[in-house]
HTML snippet that shows the backbone in 3Dmol.js (N, CA, C, O; Angstrom):
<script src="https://3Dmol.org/build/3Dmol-min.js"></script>
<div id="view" style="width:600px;height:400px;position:relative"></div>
<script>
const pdb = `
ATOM      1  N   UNK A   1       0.845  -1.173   0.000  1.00  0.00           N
ATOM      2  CA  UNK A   1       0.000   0.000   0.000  1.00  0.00           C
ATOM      3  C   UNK A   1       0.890   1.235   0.000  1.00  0.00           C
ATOM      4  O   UNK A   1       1.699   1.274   0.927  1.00  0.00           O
ATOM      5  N   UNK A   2       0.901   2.447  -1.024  1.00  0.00           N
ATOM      6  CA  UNK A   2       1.226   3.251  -1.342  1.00  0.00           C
ATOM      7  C   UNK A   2       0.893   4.610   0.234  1.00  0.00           C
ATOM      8  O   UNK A   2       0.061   4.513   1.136  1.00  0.00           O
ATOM      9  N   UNK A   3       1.422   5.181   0.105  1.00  0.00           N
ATOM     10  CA  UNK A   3       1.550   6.277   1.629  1.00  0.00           C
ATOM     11  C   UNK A   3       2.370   7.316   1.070  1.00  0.00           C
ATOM     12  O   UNK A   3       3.406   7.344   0.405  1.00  0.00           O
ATOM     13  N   UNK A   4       1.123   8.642   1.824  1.00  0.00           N
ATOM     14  CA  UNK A   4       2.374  10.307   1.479  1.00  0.00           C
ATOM     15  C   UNK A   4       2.552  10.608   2.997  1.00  0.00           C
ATOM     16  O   UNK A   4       1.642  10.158   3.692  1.00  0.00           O
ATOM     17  N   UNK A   5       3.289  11.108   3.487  1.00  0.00           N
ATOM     18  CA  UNK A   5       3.869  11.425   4.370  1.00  0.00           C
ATOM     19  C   UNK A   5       4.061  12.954   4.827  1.00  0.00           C
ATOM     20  O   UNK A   5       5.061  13.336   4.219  1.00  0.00           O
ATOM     21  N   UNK A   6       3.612  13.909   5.544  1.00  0.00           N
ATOM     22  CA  UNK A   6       3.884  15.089   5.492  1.00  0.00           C
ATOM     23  C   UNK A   6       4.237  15.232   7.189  1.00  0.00           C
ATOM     24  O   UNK A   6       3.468  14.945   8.107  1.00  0.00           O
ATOM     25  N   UNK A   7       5.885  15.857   7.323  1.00  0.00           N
ATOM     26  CA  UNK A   7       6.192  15.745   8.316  1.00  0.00           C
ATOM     27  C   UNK A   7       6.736  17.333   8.596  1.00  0.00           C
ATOM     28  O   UNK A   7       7.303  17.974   7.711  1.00  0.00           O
ATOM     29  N   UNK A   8       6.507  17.820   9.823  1.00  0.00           N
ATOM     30  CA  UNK A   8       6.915  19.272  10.296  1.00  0.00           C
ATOM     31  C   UNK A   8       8.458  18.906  11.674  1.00  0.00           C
ATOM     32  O   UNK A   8       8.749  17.725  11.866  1.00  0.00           O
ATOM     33  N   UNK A   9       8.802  19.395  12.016  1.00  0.00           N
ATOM     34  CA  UNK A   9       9.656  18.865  12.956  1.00  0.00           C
ATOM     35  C   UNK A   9       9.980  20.373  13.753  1.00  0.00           C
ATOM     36  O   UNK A   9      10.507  21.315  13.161  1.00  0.00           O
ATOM     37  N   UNK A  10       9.542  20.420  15.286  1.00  0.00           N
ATOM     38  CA  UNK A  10       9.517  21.846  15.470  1.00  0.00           C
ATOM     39  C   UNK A  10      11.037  21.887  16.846  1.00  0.00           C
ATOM     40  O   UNK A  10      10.472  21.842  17.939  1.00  0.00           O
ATOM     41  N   UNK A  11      11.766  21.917  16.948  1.00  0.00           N
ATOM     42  CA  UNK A  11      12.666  21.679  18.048  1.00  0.00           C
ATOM     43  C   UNK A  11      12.535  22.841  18.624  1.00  0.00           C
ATOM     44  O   UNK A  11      12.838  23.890  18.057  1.00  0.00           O
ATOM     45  N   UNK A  12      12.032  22.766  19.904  1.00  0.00           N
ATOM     46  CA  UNK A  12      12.088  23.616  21.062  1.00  0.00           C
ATOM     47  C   UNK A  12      13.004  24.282  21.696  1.00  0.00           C
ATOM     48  O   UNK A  12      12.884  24.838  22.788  1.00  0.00           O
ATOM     49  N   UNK A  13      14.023  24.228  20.948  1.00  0.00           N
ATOM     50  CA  UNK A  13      15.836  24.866  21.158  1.00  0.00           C
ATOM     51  C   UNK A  13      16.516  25.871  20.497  1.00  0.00           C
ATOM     52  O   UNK A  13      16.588  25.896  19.269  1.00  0.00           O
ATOM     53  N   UNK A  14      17.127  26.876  21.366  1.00  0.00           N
ATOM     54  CA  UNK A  14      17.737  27.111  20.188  1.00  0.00           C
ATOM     55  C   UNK A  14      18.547  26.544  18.997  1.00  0.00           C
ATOM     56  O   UNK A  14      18.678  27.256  18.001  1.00  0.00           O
ATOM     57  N   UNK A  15      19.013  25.504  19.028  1.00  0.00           N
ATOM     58  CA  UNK A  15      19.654  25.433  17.953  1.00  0.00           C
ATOM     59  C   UNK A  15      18.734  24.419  16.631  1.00  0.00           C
ATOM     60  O   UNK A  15      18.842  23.633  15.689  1.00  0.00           O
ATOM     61  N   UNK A  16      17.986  25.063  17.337  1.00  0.00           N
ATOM     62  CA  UNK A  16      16.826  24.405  16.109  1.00  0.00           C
ATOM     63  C   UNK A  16      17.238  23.816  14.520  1.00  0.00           C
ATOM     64  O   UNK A  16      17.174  22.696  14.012  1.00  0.00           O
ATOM     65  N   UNK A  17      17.706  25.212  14.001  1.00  0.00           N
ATOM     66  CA  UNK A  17      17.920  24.537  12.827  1.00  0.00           C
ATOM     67  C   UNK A  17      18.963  23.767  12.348  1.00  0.00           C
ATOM     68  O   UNK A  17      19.019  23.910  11.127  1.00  0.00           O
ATOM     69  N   UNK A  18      20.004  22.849  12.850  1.00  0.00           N
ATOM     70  CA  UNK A  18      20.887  21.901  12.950  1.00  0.00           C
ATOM     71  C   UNK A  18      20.143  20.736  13.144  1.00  0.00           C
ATOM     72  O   UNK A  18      20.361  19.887  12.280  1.00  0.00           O
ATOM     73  N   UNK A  19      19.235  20.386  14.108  1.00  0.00           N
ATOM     74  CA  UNK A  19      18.424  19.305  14.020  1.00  0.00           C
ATOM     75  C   UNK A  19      17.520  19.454  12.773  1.00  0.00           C
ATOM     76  O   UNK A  19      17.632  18.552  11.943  1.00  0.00           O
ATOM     77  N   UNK A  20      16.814  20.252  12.559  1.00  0.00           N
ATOM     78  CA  UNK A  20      15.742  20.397  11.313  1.00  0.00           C
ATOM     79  C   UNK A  20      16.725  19.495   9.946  1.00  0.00           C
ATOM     80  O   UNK A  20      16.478  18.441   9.360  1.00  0.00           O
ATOM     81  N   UNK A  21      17.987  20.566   9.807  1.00  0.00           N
ATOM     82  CA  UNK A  21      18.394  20.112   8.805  1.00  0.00           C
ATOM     83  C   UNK A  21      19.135  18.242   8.611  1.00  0.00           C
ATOM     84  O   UNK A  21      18.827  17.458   7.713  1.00  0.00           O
ATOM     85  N   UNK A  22      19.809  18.064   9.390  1.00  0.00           N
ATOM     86  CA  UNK A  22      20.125  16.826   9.921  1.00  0.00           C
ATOM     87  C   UNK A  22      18.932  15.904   9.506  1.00  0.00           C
ATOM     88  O   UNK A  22      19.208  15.190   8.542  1.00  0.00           O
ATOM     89  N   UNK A  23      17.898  15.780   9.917  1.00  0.00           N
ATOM     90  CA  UNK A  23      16.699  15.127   9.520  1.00  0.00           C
ATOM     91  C   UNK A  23      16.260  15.319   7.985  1.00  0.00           C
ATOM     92  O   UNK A  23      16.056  14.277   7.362  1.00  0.00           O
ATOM     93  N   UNK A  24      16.146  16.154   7.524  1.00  0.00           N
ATOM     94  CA  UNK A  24      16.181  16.142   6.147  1.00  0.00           C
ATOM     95  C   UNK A  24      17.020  15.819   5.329  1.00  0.00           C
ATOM     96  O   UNK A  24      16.808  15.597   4.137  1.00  0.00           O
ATOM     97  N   UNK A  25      18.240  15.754   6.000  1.00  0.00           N
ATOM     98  CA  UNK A  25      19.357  14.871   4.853  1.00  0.00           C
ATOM     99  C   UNK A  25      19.049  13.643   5.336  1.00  0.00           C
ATOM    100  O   UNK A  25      19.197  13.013   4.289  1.00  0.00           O
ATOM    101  N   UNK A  26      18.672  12.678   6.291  1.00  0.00           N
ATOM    102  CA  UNK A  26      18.497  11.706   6.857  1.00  0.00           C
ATOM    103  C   UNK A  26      17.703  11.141   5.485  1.00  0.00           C
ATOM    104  O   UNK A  26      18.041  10.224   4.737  1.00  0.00           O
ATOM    105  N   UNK A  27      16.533  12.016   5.424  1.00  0.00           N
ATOM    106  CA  UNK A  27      15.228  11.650   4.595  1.00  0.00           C
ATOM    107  C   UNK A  27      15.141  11.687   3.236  1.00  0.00           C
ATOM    108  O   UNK A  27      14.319  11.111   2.523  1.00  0.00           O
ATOM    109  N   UNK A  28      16.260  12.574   2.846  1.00  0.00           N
ATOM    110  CA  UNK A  28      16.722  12.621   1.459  1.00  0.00           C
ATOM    111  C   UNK A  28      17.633  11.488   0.962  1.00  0.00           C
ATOM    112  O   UNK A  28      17.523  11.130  -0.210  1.00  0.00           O
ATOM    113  N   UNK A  29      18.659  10.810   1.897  1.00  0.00           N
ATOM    114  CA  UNK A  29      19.578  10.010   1.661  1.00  0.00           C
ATOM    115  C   UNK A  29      18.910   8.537   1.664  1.00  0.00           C
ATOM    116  O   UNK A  29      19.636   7.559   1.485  1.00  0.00           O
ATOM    117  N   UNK A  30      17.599   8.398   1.857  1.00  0.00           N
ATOM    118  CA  UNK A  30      16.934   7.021   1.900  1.00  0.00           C
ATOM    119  C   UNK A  30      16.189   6.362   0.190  1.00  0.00           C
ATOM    120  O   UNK A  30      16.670   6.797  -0.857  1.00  0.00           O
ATOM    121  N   UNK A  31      15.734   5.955   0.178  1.00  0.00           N
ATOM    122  CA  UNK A  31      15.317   5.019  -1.421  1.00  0.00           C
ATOM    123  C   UNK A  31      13.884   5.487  -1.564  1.00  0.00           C
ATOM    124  O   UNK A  31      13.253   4.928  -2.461  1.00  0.00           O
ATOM    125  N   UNK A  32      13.057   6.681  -0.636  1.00  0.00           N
ATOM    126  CA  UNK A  32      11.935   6.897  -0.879  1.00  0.00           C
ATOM    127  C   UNK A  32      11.964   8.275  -1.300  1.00  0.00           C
ATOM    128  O   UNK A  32      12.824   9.073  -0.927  1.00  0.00           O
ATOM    129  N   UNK A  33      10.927   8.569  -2.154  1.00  0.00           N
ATOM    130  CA  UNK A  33      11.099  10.270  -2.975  1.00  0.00           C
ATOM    131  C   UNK A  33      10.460  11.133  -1.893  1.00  0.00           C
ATOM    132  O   UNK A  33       9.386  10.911  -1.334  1.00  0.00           O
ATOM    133  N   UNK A  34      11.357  12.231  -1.669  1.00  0.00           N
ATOM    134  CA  UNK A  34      10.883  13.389  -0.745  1.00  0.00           C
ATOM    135  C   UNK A  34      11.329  14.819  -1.468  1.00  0.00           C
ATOM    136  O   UNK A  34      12.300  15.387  -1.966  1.00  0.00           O
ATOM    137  N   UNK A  35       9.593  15.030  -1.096  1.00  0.00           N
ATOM    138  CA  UNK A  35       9.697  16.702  -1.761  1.00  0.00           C
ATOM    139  C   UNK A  35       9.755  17.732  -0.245  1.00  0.00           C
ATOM    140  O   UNK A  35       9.118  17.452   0.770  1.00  0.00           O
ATOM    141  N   UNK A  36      10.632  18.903  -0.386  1.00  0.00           N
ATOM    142  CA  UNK A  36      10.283  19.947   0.641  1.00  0.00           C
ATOM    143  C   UNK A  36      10.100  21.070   0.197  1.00  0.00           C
ATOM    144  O   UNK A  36      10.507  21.519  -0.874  1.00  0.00           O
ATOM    145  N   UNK A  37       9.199  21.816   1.351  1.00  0.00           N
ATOM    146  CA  UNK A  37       9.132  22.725   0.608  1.00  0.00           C
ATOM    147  C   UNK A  37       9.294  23.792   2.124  1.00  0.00           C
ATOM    148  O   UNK A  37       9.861  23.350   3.124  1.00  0.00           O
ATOM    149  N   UNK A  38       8.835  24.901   2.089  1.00  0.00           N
ATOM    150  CA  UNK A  38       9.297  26.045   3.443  1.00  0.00           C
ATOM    151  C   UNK A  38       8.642  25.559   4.684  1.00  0.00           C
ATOM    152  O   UNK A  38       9.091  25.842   5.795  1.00  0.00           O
ATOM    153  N   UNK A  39       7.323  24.649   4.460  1.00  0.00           N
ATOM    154  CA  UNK A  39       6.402  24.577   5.600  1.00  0.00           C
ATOM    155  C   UNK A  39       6.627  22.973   6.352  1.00  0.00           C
ATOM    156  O   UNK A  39       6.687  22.604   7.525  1.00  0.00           O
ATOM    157  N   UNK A  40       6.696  22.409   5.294  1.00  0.00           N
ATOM    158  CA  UNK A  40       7.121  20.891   5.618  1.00  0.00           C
ATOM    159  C   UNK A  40       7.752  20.266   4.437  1.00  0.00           C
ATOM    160  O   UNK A  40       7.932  20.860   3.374  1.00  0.00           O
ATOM    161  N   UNK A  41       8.148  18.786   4.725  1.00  0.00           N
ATOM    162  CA  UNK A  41       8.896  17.772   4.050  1.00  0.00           C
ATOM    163  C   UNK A  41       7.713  17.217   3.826  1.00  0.00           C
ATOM    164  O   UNK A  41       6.806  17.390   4.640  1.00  0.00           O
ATOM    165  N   UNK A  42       7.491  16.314   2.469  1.00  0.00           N
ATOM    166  CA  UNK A  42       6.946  15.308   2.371  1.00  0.00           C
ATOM    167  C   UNK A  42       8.071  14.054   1.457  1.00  0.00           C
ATOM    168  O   UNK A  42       9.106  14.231   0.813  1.00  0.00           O
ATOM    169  N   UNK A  43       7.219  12.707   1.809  1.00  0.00           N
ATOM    170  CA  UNK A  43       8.004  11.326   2.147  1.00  0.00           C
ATOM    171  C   UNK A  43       6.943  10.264   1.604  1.00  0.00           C
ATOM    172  O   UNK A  43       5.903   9.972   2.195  1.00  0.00           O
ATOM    173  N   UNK A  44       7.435   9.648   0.191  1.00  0.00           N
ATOM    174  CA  UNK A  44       6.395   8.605  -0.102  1.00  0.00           C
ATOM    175  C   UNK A  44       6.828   7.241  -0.754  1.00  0.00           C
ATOM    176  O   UNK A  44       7.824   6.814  -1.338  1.00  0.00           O
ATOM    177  N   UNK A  45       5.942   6.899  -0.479  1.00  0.00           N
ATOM    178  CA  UNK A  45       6.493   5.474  -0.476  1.00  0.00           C
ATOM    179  C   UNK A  45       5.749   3.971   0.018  1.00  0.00           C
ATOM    180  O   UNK A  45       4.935   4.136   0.927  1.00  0.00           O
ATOM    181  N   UNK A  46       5.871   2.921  -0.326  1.00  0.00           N
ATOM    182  CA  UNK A  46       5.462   1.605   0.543  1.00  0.00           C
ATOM    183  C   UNK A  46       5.406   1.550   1.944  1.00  0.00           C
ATOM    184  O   UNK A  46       6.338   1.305   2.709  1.00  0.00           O
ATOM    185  N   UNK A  47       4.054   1.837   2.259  1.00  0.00           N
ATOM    186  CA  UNK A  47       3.815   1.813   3.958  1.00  0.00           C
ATOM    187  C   UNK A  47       4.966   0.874   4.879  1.00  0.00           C
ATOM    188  O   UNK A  47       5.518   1.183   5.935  1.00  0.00           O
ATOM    189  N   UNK A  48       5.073  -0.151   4.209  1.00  0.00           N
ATOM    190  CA  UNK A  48       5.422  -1.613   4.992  1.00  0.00           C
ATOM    191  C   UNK A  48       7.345  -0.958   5.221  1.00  0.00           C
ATOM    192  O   UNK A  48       8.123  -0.925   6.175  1.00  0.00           O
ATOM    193  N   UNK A  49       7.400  -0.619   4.039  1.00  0.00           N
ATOM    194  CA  UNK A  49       9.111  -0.411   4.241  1.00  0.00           C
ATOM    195  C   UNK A  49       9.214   1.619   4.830  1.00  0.00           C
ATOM    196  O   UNK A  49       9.915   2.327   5.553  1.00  0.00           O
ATOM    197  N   UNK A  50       8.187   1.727   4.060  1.00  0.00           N
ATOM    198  CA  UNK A  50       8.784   3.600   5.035  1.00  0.00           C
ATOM    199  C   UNK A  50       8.511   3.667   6.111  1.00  0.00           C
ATOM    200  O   UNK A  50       9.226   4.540   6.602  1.00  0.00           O
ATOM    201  N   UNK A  51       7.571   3.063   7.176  1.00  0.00           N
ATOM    202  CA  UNK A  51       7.126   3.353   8.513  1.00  0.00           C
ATOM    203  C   UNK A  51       8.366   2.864   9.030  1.00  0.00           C
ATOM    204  O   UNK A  51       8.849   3.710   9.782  1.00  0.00           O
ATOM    205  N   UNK A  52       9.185   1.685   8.916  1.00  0.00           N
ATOM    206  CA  UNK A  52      10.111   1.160  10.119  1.00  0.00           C
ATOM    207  C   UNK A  52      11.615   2.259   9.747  1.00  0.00           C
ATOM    208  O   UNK A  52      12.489   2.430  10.597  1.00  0.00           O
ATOM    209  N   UNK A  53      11.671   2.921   8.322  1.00  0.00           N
ATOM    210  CA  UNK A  53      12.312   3.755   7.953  1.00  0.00           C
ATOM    211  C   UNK A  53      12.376   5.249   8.964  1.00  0.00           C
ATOM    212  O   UNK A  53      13.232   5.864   9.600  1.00  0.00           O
ATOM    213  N   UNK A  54      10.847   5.374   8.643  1.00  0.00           N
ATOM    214  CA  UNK A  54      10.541   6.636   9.527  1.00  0.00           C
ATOM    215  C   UNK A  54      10.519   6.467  10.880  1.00  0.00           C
ATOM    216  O   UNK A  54      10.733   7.520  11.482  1.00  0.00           O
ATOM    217  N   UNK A  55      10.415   5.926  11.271  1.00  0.00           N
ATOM    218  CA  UNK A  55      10.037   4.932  13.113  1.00  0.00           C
ATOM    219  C   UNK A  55      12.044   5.535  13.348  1.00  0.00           C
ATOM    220  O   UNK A  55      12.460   6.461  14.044  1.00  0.00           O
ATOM    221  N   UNK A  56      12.646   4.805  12.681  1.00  0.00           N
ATOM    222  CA  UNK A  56      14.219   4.713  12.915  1.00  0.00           C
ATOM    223  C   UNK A  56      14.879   6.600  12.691  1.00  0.00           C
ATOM    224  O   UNK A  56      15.727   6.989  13.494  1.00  0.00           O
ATOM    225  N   UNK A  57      14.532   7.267  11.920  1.00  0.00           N
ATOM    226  CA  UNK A  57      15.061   8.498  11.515  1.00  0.00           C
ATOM    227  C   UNK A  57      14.450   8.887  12.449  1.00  0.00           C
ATOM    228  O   UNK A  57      15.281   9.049  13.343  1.00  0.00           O
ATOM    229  N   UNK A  58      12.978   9.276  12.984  1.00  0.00           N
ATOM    230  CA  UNK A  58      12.973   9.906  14.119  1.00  0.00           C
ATOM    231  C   UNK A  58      13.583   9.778  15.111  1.00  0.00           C
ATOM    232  O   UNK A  58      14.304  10.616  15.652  1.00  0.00           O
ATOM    233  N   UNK A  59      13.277   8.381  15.548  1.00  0.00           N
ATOM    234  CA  UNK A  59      13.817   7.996  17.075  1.00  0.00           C
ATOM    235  C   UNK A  59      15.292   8.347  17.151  1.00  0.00           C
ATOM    236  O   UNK A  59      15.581   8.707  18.292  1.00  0.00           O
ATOM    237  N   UNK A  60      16.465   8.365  16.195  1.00  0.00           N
ATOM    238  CA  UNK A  60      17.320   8.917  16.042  1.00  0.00           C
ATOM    239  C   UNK A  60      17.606  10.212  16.560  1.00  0.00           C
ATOM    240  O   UNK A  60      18.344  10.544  17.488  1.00  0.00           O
ATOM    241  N   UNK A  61      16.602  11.159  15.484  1.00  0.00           N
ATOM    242  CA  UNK A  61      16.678  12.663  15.797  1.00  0.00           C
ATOM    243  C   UNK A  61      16.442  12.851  17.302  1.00  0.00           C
ATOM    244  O   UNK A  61      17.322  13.263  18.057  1.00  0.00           O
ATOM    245  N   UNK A  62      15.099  12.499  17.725  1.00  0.00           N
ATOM    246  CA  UNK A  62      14.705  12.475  18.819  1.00  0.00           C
ATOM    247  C   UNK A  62      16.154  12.135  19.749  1.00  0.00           C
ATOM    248  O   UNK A  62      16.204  12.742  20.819  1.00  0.00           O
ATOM    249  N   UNK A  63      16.865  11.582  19.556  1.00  0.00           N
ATOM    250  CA  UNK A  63      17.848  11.118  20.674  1.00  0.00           C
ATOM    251  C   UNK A  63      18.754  12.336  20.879  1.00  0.00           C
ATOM    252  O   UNK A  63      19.370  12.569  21.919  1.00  0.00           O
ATOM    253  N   UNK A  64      18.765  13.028  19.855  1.00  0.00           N
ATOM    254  CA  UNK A  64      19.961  14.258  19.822  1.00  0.00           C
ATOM    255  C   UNK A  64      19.351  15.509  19.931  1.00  0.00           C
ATOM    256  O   UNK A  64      19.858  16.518  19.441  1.00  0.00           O
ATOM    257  N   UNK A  65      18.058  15.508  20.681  1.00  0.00           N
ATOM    258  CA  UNK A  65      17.277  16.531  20.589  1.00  0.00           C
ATOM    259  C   UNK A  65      16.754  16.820  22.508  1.00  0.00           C
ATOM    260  O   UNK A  65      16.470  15.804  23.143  1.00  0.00           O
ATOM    261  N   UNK A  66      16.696  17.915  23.086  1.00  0.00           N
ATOM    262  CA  UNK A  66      16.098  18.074  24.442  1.00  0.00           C
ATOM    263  C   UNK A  66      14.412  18.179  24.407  1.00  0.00           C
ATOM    264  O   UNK A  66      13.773  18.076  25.454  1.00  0.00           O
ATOM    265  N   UNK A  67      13.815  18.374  23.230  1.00  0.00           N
ATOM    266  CA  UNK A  67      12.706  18.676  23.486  1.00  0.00           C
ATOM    267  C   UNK A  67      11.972  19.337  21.833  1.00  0.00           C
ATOM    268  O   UNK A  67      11.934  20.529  21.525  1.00  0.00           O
ATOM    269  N   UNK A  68      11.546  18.368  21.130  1.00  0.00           N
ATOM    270  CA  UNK A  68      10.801  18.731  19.687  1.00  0.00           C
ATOM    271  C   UNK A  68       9.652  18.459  19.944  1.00  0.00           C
ATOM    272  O   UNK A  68       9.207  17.828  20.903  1.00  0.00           O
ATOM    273  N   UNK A  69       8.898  19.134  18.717  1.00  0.00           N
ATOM    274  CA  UNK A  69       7.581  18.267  18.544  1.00  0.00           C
ATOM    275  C   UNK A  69       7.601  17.560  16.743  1.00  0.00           C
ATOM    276  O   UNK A  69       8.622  17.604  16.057  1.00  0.00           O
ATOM    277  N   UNK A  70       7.234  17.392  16.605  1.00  0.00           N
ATOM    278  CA  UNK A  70       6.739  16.329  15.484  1.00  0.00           C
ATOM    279  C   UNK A  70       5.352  16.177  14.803  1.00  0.00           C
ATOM    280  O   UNK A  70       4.520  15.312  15.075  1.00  0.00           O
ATOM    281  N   UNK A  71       5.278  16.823  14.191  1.00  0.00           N
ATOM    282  CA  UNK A  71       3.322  16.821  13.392  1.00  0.00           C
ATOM    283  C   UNK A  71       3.805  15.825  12.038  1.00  0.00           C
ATOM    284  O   UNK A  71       4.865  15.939  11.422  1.00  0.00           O
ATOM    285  N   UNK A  72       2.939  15.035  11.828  1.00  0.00           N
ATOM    286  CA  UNK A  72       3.063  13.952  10.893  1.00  0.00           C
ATOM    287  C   UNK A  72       1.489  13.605  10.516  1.00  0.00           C
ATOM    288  O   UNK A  72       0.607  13.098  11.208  1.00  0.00           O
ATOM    289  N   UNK A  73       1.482  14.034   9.266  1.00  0.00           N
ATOM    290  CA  UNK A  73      -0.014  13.181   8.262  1.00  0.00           C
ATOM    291  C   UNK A  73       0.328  12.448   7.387  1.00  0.00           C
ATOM    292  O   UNK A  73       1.201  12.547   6.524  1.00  0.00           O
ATOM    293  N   UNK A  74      -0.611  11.457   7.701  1.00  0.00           N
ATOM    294  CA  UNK A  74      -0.319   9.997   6.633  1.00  0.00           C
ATOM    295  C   UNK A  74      -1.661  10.107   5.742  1.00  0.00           C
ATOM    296  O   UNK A  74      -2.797  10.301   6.174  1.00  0.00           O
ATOM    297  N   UNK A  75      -1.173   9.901   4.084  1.00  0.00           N
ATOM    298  CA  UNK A  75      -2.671   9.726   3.470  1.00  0.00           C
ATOM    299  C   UNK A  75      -2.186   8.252   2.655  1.00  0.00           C
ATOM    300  O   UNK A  75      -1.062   8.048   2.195  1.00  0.00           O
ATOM    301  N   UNK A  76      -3.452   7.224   2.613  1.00  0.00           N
ATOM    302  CA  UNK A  76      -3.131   6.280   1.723  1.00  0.00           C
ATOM    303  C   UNK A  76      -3.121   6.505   0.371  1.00  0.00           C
ATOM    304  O   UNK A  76      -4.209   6.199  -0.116  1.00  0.00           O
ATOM    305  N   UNK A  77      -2.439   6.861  -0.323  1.00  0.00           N
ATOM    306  CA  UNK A  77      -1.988   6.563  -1.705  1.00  0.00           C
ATOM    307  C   UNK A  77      -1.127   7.469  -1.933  1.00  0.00           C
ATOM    308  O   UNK A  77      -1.191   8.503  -1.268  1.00  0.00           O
ATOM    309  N   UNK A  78       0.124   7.273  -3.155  1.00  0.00           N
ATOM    310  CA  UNK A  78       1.234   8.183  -3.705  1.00  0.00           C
ATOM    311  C   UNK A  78       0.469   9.117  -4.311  1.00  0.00           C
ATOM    312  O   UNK A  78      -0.234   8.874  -5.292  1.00  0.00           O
ATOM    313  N   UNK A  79       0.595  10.545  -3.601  1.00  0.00           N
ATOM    314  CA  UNK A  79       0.606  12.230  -4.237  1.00  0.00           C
ATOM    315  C   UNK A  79       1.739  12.563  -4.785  1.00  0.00           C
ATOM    316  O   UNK A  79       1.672  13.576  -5.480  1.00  0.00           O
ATOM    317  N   UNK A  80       3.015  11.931  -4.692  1.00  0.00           N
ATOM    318  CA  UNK A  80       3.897  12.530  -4.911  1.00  0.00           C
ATOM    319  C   UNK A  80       3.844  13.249  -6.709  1.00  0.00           C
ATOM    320  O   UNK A  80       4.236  14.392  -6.947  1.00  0.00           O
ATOM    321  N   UNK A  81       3.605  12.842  -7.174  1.00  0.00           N
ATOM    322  CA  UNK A  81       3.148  13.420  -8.356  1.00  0.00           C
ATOM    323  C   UNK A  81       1.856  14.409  -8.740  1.00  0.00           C
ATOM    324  O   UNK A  81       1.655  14.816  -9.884  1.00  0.00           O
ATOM    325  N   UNK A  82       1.145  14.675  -7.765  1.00  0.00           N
ATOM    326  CA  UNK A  82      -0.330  15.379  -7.758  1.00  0.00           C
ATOM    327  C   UNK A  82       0.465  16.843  -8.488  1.00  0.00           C
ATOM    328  O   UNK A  82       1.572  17.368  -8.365  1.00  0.00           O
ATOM    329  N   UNK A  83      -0.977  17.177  -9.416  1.00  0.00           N
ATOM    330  CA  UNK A  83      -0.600  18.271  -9.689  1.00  0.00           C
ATOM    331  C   UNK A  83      -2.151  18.813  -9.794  1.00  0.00           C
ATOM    332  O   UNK A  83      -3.109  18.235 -10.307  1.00  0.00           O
ATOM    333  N   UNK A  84      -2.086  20.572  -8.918  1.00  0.00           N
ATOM    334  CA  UNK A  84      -3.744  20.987  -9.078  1.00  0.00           C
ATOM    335  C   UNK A  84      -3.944  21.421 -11.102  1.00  0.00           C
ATOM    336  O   UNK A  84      -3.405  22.032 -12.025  1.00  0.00           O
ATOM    337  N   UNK A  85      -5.157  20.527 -10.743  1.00  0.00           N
ATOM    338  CA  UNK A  85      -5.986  21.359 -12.141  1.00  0.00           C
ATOM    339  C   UNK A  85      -7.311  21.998 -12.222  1.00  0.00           C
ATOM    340  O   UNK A  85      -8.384  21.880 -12.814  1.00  0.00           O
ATOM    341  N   UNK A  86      -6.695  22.763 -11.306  1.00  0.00           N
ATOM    342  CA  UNK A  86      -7.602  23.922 -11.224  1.00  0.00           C
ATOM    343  C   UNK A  86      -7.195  25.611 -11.443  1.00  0.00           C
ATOM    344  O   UNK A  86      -8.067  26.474 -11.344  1.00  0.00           O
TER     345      UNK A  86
END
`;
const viewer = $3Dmol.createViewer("view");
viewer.addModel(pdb, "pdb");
viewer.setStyle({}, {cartoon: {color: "spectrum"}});
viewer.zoomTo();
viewer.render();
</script>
């Protein structure tokens, strides 16, 4: 089953943006297509293999972090290609 992924990552620190970025090369350097853009990352891909993917890159970040939050929406099927026609 196909999955889009839209992830925010807010670190409660100053040094915020060292973790932000760190995680996005994490997410870029993996076998699933990720688009970003200013507001969030998105991440798509085979549920079965990106969740234990994503499960592992967070818990990671999370380890090198005092205090983030994390907003994450899952929709079933690949957007990664959506384009409005409207």
């Amino acid at each position: 089953m196909e999955v889009s992924i839209e992830l925010t990552m807010s670190p409660l620190q100053d040094d915020f943006e060292r973790h932000i970025i760190d995680f996005i090369k994490v997410l870029r350097s993996s076998q699933f297509t990720v688009l970003e853009n200013p507001l969030s990352t998105q991440i798509f891909g085979e549920y079965a293999t990106l969740m234990p993917f994503l499960t592992k890159a967070i818990e990671e970040s999370l380890a090198h972090q005092d205090a983030v939050l994390i907003y994450l929406k899952l929709v079933k099927s690949n957007r990664a290609d959506y384009k409005p026609d409207f």
